[in-house]
C-alpha positions in Angstrom: 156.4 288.5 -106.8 154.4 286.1 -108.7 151.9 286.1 -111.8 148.4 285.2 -112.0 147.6 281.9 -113.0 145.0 283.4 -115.6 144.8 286.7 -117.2 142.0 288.6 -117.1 140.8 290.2 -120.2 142.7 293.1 -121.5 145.7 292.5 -119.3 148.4 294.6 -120.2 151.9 292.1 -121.1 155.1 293.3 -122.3 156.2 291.9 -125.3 160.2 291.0 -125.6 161.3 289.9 -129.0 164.7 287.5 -128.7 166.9 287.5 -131.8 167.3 284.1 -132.8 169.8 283.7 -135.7 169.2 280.5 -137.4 172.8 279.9 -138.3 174.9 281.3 -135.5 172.2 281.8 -132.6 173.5 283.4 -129.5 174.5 281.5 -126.5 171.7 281.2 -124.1 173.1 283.4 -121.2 173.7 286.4 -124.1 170.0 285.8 -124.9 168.9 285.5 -121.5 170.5 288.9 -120.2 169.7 290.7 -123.7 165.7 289.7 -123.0 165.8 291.0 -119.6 167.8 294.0 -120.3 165.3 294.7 -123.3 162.7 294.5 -120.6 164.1 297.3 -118.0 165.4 299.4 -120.8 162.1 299.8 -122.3 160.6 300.8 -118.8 163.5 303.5 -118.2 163.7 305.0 -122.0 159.7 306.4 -120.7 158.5 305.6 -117.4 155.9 308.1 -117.5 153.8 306.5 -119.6 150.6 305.3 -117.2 150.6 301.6 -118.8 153.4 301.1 -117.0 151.9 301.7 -113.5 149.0 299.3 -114.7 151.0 297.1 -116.0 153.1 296.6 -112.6 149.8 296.3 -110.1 148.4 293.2 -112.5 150.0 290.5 -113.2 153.4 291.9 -113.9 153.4 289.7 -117.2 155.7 289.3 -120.2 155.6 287.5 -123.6 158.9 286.5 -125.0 158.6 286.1 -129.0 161.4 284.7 -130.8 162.5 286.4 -134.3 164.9 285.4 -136.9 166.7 288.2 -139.2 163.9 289.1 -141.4 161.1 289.2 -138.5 163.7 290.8 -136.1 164.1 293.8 -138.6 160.6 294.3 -139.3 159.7 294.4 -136.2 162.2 297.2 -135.1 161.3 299.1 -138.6 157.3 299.0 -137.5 158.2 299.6 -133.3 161.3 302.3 -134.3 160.1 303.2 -130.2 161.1 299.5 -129.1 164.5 299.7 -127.5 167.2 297.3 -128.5 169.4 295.7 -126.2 172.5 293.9 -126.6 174.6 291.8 -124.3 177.1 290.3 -125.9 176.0 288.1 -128.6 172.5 288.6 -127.4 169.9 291.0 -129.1 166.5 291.3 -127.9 163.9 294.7 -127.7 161.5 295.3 -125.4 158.0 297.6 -125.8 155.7 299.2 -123.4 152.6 297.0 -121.9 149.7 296.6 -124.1 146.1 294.2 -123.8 147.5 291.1 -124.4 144.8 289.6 -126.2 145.2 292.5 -128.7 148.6 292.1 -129.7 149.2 293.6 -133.1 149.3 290.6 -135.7 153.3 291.4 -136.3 153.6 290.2 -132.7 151.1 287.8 -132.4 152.5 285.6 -135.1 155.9 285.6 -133.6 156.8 281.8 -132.0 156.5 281.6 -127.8 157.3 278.0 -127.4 160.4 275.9 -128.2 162.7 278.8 -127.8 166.0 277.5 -127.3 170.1 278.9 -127.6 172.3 276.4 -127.5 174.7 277.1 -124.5 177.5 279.0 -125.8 180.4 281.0 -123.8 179.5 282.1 -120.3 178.9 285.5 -119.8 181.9 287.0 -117.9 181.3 287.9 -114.2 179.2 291.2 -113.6 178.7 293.5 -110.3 174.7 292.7 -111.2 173.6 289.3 -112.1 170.5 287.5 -112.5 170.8 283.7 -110.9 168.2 281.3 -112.7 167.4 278.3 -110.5 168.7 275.8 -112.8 167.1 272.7 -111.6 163.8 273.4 -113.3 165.2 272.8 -116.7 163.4 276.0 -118.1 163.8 276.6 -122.0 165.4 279.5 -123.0 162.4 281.5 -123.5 161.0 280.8 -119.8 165.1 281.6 -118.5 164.0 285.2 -120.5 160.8 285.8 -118.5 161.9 284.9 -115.0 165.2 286.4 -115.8 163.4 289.4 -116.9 160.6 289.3 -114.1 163.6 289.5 -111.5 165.9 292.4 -113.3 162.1 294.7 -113.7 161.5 293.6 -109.9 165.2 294.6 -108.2 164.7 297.7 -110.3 161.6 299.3 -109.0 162.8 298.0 -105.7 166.5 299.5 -105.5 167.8 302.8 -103.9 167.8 305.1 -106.9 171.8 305.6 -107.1 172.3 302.2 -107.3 170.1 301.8 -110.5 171.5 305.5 -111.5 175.6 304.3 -111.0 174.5 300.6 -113.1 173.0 302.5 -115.9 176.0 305.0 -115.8 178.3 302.2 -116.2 176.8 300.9 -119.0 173.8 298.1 -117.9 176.6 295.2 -116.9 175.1 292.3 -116.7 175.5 288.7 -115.8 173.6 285.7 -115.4 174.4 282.4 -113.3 172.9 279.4 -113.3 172.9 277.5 -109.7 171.6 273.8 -108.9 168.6 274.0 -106.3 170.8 273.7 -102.8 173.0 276.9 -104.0 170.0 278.5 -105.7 168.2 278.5 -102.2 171.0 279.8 -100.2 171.6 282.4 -102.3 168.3 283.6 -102.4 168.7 284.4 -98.3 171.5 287.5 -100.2 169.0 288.3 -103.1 169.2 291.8 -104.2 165.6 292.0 -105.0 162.7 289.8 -104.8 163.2 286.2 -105.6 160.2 285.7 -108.6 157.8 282.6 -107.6 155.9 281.4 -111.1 152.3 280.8 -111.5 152.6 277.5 -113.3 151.2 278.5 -116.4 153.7 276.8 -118.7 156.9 274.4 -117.9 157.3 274.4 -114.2 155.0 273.5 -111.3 153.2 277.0 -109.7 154.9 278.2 -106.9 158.5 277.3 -108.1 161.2 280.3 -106.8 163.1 280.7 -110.6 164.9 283.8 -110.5 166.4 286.7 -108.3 169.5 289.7 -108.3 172.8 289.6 -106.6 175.2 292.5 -106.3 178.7 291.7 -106.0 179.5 295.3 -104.5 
């Protein structure tokens, strides 16, 4: 799966907003899996909602935002639909599509570049993972998006008992970060489509970032 390398005009996006604590920020694998959680959760709390369908035949896009304290509340008090998710010490939610060059001006304003976590604890080992291909040196914000691209892909993709047992079982999540040589051999076992970028920010286009593994 990949993304266009230009959006057409009113392109839906979803919108993910990372909690980013100034003081103690999460470690990056906590944000990582919260932002891509966010992402799925969103899509399962109403997948009946048509913007959804339109959304996943165009360019299968997301915007990660990054909020402190203050901007994180106010956005869940003016979204109370937004679902929260929390992995760990991550916190991100997640919204339906809409245009993306009509964001509303809560969003809009929120930072997309420069988002960084500082590497914290690991997450512990989970029967889902996403693996991030870490010799692109993506920031933490792009980790979010690919990481996110991949979870959304494996789940309109998998059998629906295996989504229903992980959701049953509480969303575990992990996230591993391999060097290029394991990163490619893994990706012959991905659970899901590995995600190929469109170059539009950080990496070159056509670089393989991100794909599920199932451990059972």
């Amino acid at each position: 799966m990949s993304e266009y390398t230009e959006r057409a005009r009113g392109e839906l996006i979803q919108p993910i907003i990372l909690y980013v604590d100034r003081e103690e920020p999460a470690g990056e694998q906590h944000g990582i899996a919260a932002a891509a959680l966010a992402s799925v959760q969103a899509y399962l709390q109403d997948p009946a909602n048509p913007d959804w369908r339109v959304w996943a035949s165009e360019a299968f896009g997301k915007t990660v935002r990054r909020a402190d304290a203050k901007m994180f509340a106010k956005v869940r008090a003016a979204f109370p639909e937004a679902v929260l998710a929390t992995v760990g010490e991550g916190s991100a939610v997640g919204l339906p599509p809409m245009p993306a060059d009509a964001l509303p001006k809560l969003l809009a304003k929120l930072q997309v570049s420069g988002t960084a976590l500082p590497p914290g604890v690991p997450l512990p080992p989970a029967p889902l993972s996403i693996v991030l291909n870490g010799s692109l040196g993506m920031s933490t914000g792009k980790a979010c998006a690919q990481a996110a691209h991949a979870l959304f892909a494996w789940l309109v993709e998998a059998k629906p008992a295996v989504v229903e047992q992980w959701v049953a079982d509480g969303f575990p999540l992990g996230v591993l970060d391999l060097p290029a040589k394991e990163f490619r051999r893994g990706a012959r076992k991905a659970a899901g489509p590995v995600i190929r970028d469109a170059g539009r920010t950080e990496i070159e286009p056509g670089s393989t970032t991100a794909y599920v593994t199932l451990s059972r």
